[in-house]
C-alpha positions in Angstrom: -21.1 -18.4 -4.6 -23.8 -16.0 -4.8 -24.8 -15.3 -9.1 -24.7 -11.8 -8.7 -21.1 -11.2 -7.5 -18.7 -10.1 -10.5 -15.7 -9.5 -8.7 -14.3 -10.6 -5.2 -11.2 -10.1 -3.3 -10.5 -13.0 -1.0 -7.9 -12.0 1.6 -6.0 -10.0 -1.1 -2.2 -9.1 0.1 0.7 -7.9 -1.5 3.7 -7.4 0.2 6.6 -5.7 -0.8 9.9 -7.0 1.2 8.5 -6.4 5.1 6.0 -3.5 3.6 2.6 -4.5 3.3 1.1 -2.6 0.6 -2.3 -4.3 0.4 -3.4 -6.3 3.6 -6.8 -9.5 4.0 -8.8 -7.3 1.6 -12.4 -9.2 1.2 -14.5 -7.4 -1.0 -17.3 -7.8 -3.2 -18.5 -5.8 -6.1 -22.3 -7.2 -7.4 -23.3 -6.8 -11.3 -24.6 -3.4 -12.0 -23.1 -1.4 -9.4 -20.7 1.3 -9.0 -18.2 0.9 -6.3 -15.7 3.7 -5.5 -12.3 3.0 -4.2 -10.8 5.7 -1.5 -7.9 6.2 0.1 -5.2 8.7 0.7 -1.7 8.5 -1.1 0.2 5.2 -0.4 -3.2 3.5 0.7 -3.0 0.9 -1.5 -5.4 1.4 -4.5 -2.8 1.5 -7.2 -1.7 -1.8 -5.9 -5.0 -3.6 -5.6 -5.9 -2.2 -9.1 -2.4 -3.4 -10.8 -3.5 -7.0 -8.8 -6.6 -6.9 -10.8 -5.5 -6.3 -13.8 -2.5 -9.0 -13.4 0.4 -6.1 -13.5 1.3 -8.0 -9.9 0.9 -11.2 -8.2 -0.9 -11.3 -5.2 1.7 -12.6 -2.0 -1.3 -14.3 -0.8 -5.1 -14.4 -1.3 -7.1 -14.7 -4.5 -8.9 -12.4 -7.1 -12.0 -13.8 -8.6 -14.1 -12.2 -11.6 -17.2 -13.3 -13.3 -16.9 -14.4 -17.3 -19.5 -15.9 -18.9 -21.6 -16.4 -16.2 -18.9 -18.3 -13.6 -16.9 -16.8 -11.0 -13.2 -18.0 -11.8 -9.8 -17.7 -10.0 -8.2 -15.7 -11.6 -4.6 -17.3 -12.5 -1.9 -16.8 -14.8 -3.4 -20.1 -17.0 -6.6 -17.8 -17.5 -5.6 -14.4 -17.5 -6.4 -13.3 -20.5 -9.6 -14.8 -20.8 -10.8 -13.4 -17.7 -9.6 -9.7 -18.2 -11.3 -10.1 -21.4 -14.4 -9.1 -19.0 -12.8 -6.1 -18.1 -12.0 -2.7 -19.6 -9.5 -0.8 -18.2 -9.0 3.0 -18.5 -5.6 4.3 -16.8 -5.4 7.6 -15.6 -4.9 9.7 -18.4 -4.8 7.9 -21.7 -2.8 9.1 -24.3 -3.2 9.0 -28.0 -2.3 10.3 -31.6 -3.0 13.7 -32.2 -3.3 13.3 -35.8 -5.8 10.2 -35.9 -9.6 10.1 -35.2 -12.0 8.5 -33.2 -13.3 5.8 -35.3 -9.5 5.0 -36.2 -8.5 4.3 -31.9 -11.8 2.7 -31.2 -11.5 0.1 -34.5 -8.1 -0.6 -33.2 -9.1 -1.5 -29.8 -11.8 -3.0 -30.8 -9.7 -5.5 -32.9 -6.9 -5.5 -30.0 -9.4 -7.2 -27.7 -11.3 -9.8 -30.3 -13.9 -8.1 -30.9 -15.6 -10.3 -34.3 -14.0 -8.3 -37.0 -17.5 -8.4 -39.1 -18.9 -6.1 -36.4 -16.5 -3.5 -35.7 -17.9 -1.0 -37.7 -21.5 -1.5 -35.8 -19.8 -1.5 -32.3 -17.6 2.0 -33.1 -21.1 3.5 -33.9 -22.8 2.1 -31.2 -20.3 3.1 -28.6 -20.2 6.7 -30.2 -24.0 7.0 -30.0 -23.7 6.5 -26.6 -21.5 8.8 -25.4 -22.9 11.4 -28.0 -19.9 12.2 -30.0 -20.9 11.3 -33.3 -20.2 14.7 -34.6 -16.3 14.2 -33.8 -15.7 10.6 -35.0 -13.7 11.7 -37.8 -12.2 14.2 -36.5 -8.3 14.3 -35.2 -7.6 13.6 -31.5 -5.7 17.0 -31.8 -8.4 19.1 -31.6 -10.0 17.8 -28.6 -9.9 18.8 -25.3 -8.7 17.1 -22.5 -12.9 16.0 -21.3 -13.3 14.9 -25.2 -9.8 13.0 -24.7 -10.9 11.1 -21.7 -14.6 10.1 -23.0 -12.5 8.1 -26.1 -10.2 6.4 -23.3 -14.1 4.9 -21.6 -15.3 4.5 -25.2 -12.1 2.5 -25.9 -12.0 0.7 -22.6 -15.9 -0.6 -23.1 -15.4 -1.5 -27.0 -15.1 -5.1 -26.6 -18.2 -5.0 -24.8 -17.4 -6.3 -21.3 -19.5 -6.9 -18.6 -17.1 -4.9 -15.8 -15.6 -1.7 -16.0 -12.8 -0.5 -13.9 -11.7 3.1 -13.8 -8.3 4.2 -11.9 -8.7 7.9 -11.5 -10.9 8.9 -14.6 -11.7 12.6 -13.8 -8.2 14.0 -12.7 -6.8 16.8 -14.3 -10.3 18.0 -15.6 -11.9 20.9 -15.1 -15.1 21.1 -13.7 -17.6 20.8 -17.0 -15.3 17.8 -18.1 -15.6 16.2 -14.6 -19.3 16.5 -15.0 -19.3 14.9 -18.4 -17.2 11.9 -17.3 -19.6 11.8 -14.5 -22.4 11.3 -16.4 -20.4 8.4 -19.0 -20.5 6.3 -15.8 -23.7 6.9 -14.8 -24.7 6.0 -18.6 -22.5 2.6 -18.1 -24.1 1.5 -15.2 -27.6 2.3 -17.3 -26.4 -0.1 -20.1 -25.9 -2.6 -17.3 -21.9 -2.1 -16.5 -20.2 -3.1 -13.3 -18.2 -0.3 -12.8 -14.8 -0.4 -10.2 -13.8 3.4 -9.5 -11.2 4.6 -8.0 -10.7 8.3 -7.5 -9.4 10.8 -4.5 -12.4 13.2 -5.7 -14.6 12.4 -2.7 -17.7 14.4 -4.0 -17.4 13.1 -7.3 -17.5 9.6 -6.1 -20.4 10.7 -4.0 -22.7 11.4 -6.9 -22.1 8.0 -8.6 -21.2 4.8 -6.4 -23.6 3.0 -5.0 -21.3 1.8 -2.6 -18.1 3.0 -0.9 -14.9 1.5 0.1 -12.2 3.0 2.0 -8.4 1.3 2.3 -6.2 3.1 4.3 -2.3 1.5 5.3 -3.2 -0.9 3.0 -6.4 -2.4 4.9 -10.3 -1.9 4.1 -11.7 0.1 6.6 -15.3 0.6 5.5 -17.3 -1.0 3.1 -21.2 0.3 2.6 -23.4 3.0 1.1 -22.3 6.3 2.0 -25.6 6.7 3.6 -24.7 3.8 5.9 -21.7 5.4 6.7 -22.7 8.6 7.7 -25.3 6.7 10.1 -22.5 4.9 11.9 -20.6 7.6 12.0 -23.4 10.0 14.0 -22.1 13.1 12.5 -22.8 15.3 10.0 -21.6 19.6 9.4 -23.3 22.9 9.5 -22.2 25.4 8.0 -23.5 29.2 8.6 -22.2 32.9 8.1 -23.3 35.9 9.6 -24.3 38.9 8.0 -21.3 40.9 9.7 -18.2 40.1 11.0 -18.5 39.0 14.7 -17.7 42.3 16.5 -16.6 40.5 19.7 -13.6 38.3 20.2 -13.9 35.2 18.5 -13.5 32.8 21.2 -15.9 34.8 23.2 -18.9 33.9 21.0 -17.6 30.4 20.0 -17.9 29.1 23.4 -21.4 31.1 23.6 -22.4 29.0 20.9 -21.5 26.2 22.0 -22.9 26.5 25.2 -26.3 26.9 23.3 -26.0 24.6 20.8 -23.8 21.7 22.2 -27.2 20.4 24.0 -28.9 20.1 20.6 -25.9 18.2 18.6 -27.3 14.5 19.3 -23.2 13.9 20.4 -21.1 13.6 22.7 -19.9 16.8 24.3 -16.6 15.8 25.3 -15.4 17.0 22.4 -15.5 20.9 21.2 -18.1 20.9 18.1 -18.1 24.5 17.4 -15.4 25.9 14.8 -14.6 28.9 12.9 -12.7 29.5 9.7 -10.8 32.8 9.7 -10.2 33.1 5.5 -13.9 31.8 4.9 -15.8 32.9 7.6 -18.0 30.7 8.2 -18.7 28.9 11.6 -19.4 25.2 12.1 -21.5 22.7 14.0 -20.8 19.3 14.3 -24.1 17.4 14.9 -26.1 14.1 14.7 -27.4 14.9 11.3 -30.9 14.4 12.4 -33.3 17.3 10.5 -35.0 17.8 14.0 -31.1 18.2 15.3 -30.4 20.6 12.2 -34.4 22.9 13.0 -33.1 23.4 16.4 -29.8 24.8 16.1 -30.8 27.2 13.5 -34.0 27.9 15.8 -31.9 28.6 18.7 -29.3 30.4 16.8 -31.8 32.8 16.0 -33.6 33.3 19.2 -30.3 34.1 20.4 -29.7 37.0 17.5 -27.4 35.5 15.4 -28.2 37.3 11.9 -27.8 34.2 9.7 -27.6 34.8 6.0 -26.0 31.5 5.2 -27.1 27.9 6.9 -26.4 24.5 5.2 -25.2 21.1 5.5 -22.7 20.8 2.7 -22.7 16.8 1.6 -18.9 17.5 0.0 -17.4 18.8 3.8 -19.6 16.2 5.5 -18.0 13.5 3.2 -14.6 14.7 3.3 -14.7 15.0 7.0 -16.3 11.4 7.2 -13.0 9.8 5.2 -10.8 11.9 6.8 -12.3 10.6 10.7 -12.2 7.1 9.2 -8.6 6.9 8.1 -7.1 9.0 10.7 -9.5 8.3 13.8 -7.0 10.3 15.7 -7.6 13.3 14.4 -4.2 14.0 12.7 -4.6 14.7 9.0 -1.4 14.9 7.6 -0.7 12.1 5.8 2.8 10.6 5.4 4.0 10.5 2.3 6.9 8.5 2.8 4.7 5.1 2.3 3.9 6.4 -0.6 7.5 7.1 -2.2 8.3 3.5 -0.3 5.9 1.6 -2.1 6.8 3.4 -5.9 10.6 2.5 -5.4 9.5 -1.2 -4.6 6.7 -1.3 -6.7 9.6 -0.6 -9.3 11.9 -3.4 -8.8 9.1 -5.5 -8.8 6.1 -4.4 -11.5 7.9 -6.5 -13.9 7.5 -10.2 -12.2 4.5 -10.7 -14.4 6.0 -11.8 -17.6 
């Protein structure tokens, strides 16, 4: 077993009646990365992360996690010893308006073992590093929903544990909180945190994880660096606007485009890689995502008096469009939510079988 793997997923499955919810999952997250977990609704991320913190069995496979430097089973004879190496942080924690800071950290603090003697020294260190010792003693109350969410990190990382796992830490945020939180992981992973993330915010995930998985009907699909992905995928998106509104019919100067560009896309052109939004207005190229690719569509667009005044390759579309292709190869994007309301009504008769 390699030393630097803190938790692995050994042909993880959970199955609810004849519905599989989680299906063979291997994975492995290594000490000081961040991993994000993606997948639609009903792909089976709530699942896997109830499996790893022991809120379900597992119908077949095993979970192993790293505590003091060994890779255990994890079982219900060592449960609590090995989630002692985890914090958890659900969704959106909830607290006491009217307490403070120092008075929820303490507690969980003491909740997990921490040595009593050095409490006090671990609520000020934790505080330091998320840079809210100004609001310690002040009541939960007053805070926002951002400040709200950086005590449920600080309170999942008081007993000091070696892995992290977040389930959806930025929703509900607006975008200044969502930036904060996004720095708080990028400050775990500094203080040497394995960090287990899982979030629908595909950009957001983007700027942190060092690696990407993707479950979809309850199977992983892809496993690697987003850069690695976006290789194997051959694709990437540009975006451009014209100065004007196209004067001629639409689907006139799409296929003009295409027939000038399609040549210079690096893919296959069985496929129509030209597209216009109506509400945005903006056009775009699907391409290799080579920069020589990207310099000669814009060159050629030009040539041919197209009066750019907007040209990019957005990394959020690209992304989105990458998961999206992944999970639904097909091309049909709606996604069913009747697995999802399936798997919450079993989930229900059956979350309480860990006693």
């Amino acid at each position: 077993m390699n030393n630097d793997v803190m938790i692995r997923f050994s042909n993880l499955t959970k199955k609810f009646k004849d519905f599989y919810a989680v299906s063979n999952i291997d994975l492995e997250i290594r000490k000081g990365e961040i991993v994000g977990f993606l997948g639609p609704n009903g792909a089976g991320k709530s699942t896997t992360m109830k499996m790893l913190a022991y809120l379900l069995k597992p119908s077949e496979g095993e979970i192993w996690i790293r505590s003091n430097g060994e890779l255990k089973k994890l079982s219900s004879h060592n449960k609590d010893y090995l989630l002692d190496n985890i914090g958890f942080l659900i969704e959106n924690p909830t607290f006491y308006g009217n307490v403070t800071p120092r008075l929820v950290l303490k507690y969980f603090a003491k909740l997990k073992g921490y040595p009593r003697k050095q409490v006090n020294k671990r609520v000020e260190e934790v505080i330091a590093i998320f840079g809210m010792s100004d609001w310690i003693d002040k009541k939960i109350k007053t805070f926002s929903k951002g400040m709200r969410q950086k005590i449920g990190v600080a309170s999942a990382i008081m007993h000091d544990p070696d892995i992290v796992v977040l389930d959806e830490p930025s929703t509900g945020l607006d975008p200044q909180a969502r930036r904060e939180v996004r720095d708080l992981i990028l400050k775990l992973k500094k203080i040497g945190k394995t960090i287990f993330l899982s979030s629908h915010l595909l950009y957001e995930v983007s700027e942190v994880a060092d690696r990407v998985a993707i479950i979809n009907n309850g199977k992983l699909i892809a496993f690697d660096t987003l850069d690695n992905l976006e290789a194997k995928a051959k694709k990437s998106i540009i975006h451009f606007e014209l100065i004007r509104q196209p004067e001629e019919n639409i689907e006139n100067m799409l296929k003009n485009i295409e027939e000038i560009v399609t040549p210079l896309t690096g893919i296959s052109t069985e496929l129509n890689w030209v597209d216009y939004n109506e509400d945005s207005k903006v056009f775009q190229i699907f391409f290799n995502g080579h920069p020589e690719n990207q310099l000669n569509i814009l060159e050629t667009l030009l040539k041919n008096r197209y009066k750019i005044i907007e040209f990019s390759v957005p990394k959020a579309g690209l992304l989105e469009n990458l998961f999206l292709e992944m999970v639904n190869p097909e091309g049909n994007h709606d996604f069913n939510n009747n697995s999802q309301n399936n798997l919450n009504n079993l989930e229900k008769e059956l979350i309480m079988e860990v006693q």
